[in-house]
C-alpha positions in Angstrom: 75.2 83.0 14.9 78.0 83.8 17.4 81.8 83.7 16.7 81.7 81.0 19.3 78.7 78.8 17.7 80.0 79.2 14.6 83.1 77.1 15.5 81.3 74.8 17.5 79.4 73.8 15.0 82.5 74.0 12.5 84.1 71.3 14.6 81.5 69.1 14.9 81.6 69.0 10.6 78.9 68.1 8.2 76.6 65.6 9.5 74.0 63.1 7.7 70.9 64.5 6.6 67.3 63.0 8.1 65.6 63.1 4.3 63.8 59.1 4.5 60.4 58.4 5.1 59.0 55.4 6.9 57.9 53.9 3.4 61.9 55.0 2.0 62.9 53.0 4.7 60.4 50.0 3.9 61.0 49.9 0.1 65.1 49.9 1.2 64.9 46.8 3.1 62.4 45.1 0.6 64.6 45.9 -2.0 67.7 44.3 -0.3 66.6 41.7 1.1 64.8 40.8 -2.6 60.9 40.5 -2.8 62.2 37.8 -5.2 64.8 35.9 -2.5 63.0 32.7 -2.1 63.4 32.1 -6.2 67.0 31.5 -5.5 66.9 29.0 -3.2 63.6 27.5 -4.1 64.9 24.4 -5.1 67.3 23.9 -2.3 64.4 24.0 0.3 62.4 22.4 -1.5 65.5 19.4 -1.5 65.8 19.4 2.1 62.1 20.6 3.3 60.8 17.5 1.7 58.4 19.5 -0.2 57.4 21.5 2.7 58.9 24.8 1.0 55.6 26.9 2.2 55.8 25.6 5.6 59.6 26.7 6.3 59.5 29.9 5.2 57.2 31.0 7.6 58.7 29.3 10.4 61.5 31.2 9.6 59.4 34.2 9.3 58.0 33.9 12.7 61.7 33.5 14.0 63.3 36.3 12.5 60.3 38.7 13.6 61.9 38.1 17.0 65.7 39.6 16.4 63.7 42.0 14.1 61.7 43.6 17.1 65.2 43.6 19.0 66.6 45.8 16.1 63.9 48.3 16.5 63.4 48.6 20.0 67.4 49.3 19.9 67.4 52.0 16.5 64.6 53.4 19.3 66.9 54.1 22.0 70.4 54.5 19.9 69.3 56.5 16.7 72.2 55.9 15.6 73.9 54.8 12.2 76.2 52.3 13.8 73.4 49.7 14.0 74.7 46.5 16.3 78.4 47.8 16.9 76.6 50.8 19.0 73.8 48.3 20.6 76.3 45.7 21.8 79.1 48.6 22.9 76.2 50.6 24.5 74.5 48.0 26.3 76.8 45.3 27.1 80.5 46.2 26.3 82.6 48.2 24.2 85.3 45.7 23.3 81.9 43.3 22.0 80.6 45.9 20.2 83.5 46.1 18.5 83.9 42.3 17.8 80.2 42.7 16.7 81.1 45.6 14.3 83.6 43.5 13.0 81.5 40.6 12.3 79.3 43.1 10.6 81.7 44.5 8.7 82.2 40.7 6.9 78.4 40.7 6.5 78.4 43.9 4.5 81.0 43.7 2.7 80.3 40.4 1.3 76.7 41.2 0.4 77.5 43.4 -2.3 80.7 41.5 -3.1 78.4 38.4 -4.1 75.7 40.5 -5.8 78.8 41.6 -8.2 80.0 38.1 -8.4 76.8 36.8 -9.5 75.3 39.8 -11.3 78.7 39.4 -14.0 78.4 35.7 -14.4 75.2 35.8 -15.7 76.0 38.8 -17.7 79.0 37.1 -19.2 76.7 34.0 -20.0 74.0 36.7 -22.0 76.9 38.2 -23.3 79.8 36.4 -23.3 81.8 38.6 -26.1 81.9 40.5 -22.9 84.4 38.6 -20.5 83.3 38.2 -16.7 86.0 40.9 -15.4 85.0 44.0 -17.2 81.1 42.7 -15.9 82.6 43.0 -12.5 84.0 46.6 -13.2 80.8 47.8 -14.7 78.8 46.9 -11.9 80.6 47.8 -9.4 81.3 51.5 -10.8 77.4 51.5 -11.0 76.9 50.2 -7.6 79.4 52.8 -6.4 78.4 55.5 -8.6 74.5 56.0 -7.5 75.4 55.7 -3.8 77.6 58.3 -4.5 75.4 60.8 -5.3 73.2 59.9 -2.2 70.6 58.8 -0.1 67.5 60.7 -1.9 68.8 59.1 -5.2 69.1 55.2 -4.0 65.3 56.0 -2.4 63.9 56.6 -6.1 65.8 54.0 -7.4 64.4 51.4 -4.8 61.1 53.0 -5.6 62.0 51.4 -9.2 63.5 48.5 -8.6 60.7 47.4 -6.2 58.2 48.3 -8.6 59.9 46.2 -10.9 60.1 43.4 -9.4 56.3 43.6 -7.9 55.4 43.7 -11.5 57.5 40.0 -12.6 55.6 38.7 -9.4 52.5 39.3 -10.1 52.7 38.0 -14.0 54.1 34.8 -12.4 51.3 34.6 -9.8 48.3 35.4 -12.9 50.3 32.8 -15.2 50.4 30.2 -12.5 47.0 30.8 -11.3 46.1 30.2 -15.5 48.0 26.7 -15.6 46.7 25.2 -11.8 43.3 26.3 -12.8 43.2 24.7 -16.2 43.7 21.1 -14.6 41.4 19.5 -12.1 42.7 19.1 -8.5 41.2 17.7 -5.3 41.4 19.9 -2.0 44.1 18.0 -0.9 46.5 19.3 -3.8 45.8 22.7 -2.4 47.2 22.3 0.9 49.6 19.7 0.1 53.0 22.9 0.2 52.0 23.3 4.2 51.7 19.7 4.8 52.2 16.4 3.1 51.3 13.2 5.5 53.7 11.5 3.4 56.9 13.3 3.4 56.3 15.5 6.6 59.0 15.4 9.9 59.8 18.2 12.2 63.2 17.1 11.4 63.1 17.8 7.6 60.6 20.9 7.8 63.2 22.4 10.4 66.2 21.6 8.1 64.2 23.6 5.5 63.9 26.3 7.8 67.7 26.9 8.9 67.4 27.6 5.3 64.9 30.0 4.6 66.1 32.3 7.3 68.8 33.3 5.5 66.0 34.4 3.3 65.3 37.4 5.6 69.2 38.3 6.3 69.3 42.0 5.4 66.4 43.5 7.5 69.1 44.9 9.6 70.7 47.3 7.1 67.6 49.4 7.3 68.9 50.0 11.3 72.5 51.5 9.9 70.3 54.1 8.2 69.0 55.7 11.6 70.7 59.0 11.1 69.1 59.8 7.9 65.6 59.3 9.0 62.9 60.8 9.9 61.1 60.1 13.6 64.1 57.2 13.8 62.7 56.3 17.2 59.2 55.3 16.0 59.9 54.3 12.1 63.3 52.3 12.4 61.2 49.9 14.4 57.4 49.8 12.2 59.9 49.5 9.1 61.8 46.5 10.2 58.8 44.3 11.5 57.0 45.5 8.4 59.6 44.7 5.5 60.0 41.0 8.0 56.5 40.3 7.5 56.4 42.0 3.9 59.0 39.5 3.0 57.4 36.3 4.6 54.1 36.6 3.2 55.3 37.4 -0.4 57.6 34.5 -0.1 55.4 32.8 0.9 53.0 33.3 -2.3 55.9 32.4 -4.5 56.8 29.1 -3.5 53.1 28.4 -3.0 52.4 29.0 -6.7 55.7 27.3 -7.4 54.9 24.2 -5.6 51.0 24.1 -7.5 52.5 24.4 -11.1 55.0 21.9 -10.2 54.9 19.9 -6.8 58.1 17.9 -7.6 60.5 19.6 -9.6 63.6 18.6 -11.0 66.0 18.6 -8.5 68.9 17.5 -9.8 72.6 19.1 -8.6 72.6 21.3 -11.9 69.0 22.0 -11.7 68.9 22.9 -8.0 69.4 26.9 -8.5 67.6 27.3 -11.2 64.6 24.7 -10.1 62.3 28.1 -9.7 63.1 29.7 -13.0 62.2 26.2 -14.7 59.0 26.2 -13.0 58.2 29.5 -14.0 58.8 28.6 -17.5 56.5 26.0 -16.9 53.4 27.9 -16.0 54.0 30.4 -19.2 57.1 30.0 -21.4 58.5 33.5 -21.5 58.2 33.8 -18.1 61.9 31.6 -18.2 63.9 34.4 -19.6 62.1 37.3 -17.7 62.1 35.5 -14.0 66.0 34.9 -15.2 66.2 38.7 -15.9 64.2 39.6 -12.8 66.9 37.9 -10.9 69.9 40.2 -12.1 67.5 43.2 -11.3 67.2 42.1 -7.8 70.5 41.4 -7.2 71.7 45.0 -8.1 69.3 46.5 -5.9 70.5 44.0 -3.3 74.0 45.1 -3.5 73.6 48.5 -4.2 71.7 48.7 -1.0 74.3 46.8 0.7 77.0 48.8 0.3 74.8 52.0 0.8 74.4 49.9 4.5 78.0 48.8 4.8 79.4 52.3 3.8 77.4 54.0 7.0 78.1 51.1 9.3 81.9 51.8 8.7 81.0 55.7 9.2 79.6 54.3 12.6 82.5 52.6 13.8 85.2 55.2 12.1 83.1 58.3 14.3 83.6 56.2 17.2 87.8 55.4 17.1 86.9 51.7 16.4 88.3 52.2 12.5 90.5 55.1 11.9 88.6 58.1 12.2 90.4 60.1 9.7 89.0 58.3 7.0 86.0 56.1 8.2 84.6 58.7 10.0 84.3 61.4 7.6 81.5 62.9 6.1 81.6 64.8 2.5 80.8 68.3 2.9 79.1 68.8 -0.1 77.1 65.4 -0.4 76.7 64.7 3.3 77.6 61.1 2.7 80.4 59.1 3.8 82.0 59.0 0.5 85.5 57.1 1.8 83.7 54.4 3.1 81.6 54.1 -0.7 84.7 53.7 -2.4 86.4 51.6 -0.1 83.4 49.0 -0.4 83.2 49.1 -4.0 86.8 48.5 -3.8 87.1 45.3 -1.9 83.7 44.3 -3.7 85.7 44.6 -6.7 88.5 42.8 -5.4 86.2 40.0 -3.7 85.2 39.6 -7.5 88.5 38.2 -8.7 89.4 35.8 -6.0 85.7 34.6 -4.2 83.3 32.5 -5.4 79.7 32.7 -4.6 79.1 30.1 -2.7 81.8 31.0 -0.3 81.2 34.3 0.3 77.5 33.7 1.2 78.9 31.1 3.7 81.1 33.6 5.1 77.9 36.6 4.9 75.9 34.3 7.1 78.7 33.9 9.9 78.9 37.4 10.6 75.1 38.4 10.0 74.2 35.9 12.9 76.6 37.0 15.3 75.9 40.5 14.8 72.2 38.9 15.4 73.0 37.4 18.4 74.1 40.4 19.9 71.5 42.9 19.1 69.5 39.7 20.8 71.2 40.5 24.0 71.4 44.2 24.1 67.4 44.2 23.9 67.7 41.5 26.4 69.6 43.5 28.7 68.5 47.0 28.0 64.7 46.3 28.6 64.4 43.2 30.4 67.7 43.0 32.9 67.8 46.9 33.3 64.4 47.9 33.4 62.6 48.4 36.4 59.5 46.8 35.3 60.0 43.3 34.0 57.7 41.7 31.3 57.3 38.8 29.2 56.8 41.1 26.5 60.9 42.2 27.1 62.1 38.7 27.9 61.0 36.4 25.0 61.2 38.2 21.6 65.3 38.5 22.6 65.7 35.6 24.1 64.1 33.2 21.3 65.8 35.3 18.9 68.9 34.9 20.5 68.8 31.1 20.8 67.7 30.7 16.8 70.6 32.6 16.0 72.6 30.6 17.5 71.5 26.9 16.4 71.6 28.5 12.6 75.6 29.7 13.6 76.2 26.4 14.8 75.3 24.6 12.4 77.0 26.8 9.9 79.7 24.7 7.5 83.3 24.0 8.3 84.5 26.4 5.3 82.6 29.0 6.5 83.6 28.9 10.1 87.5 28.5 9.1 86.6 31.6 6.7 84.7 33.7 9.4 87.5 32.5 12.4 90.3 34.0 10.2 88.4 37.4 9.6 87.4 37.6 13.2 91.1 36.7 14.5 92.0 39.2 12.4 89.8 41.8 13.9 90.7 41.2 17.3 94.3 41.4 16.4 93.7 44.7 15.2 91.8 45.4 18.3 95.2 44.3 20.5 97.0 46.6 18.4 95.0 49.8 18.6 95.1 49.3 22.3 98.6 47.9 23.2 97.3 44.6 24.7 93.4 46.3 25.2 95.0 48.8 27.7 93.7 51.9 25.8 90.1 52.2 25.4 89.0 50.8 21.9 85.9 52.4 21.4 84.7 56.5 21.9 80.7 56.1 21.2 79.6 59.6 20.3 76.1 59.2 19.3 74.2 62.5 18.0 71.4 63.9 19.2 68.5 63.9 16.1 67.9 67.1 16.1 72.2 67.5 15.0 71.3 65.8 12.3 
């Protein structure tokens, strides 16, 4: 190597290493957006569904397969680790790609921050010689500590975690098979979770819905991880659509078997939450502690890949002069991560720990995932339908639908969350105004790699 190429590539400094596999890339999305994410919130669509639990979540599944096909076509053009900050900023504007960014940033940042929160809580209630704040320290140190040590690492453990949880879901599905099978039912009790003459309205199954899309939120982080995969162009996009449709069927399968062993459970305000666990216990008793367990396990994996997401989405927009570029936008020579943007995560997850609670901060992760949504939407829309020279239906409606969806779930978001997500988008913008006295200045410097820099 020359004197000359040496510095060259001395200046460009360390870059990410292109180490994951389409099925790396699969089992990271599965992992955060849960195979287990409809227990959760079981018994809340089953409250406002009307029963009709089965039927929502793939309605929703159908509609998020539309922004997820916008996320891949754009990871296909802008391999690039800075997800819907660089689609929106490419394609349509840099100052929106920066609002965007922002608006991701609250997404990210609060996904692990609420995996912490509710990770501790139920650790404090196993253990509760253990108060909730050194819970919160613990996890987050772990969270923090095997991103640290890098991609390759988080791959195996997702490997793990996904194999655990495969293995809770399928003694759930054997034990609730067991209990439906050991009482006589017509063919009418069978299809009764898709449709119930007596409870069914396209009102209360599309309440349901609004619902179980937040179900899928988390596909996207898979995008942020362009840079350190392999063939980004063709995998970004087969791993989002696949994990989407993973996730659908699976949930699916759940709440089916839920709603057999118990087609009207307790629904109660205190036994809302927990209305799967219960019926889990239901079908086999043990099953109620280990489905409880199997919930803190997917959780961690959750946030862990959350801030593995939210650390290389602040990379993105440090690399491109959005976020100071001194520290956002550097990468650790030795570990080829960005290991500023770890920390800093784990330290606002901490923080977000002492002074959120849950229910607020998933309030406030939902009005920044669907506005970053919404504009990956209409980059696709305008990169291959606007701008391209051949126009087909094919380019027109997966963005479009996906746009509109998006925006009747941010809509009809709640007033906390929209004071919440106003104040941390005001404050973006301001920061905006600052960096470029008044917007004069350009905000944004994209700089997207080639792969083969990688």
């Amino acid at each position: 190597m020359t004197e000359a190429n040496s510095s060259q590539a001395e200046s460009r400094g360390p870059k990410l290493r292109r180490t994951l596999t389409l099925w790396d890339l699969i089992l990271y999305g599965i992992v955060v957006i849960q195979p287990t994410a409809p227990m959760s919130v079981f018994g809340v669509l089953d409250k406002h569904g009307r029963g009709h639990v089965v039927t929502s979540i793939l309605i929703a599944m159908a509609a998020m397969l539309f922004t997820a096909i916008s996320y891949g076509r754009m990871a296909r053009a802008y391999p690039s680790a800075g997800s819907a900050f660089t689609y929106v900023g490419q394609e349509i504007n840099p100052a929106l790609g920066y609002i965007t960014g922002w608006s991701m940033v609250m997404d990210y940042m609060l996904n692990p921050m609420i995996c912490v929160i509710w990770i501790s809580h139920m650790a404090n209630l196993s253990v509760a010689q253990i108060p909730y704040w050194i819970w919160a320290i613990i996890v987050t140190l772990l969270f923090t500590g095997l991103n640290i040590v890098g991609v390759r690492t988080s791959a195996r453990v997702n490997a793990g975690l996904a194999t655990g949880m495969g293995v809770v879901i399928l003694v759930f599905f054997v034990a609730a098979a067991r209990f439906v099978f050991h009482t006589a039912h017509g063919a009418a009790f069978y299809t009764r979770p898709f449709f119930d003459p007596a409870t069914f309205s396209w009102g209360t199954v599309l309440g349901g819905t609004s619902i179980a899309v937040l179900t899928y939120i988390g596909f996207d982080g898979i995008s942020t991880l362009s840079e350190e995969v392999e063939n980004p162009r063709r995998n970004i996009l087969l791993a989002t659509v696949f994990t989407c449709v993973a996730i659908g069927l699976l949930s699916a399968m759940e709440v089916y078997a839920a709603q057999l062993v118990n087609p009207t459970p307790d629904l109660s305000d205190k036994m809302v939450d927990t209305a799967f666990v219960v019926v889990a216990g239901q079908a086999w008793a043990p099953l109620l502690a280990i489905v409880g367990f199997t919930l803190v396990v997917a959780n961690f994996g959750s946030g862990m890949g959350a801030m593995l997401g939210a650390a290389r989405l602040l990379f993105g927009m440090g690399r491109s002069n959005a976020l100071p570029k001194s520290f956002f936008g550097k990468i650790d020579a030795k570990s080829r991560i960005p290991r500023n943007n770890v920390i800093f995560v784990a330290a606002l997850s901490l923080i977000g720990a002492f002074i959120l609670t849950y229910d607020l901060g998933a309030q406030m992760l939902n009005f920044g995932a669907l506005i970053a949504f919404m504009g990956v939407n209409l980059a696709a829309f305008m990169r291959y339908y606007v701008r391209a020279e051949k126009k087909t239906l094919g380019n027109l409606i997966p963005p479009v639908l996906g746009f509109l969806i998006c925006l009747v779930l941010w809509i009809g978001l709640s007033r906390t969350a929209w004071i919440a997500g106003s104040i941390w988008m005001l404050t973006g913008i301001a920061y905006g105004a600052w960096r470029t006295r008044g917007f004069k200045a350009e905000l944004v410097n994209f700089d997207i790699p080639a792969e083969d820099e990688a």
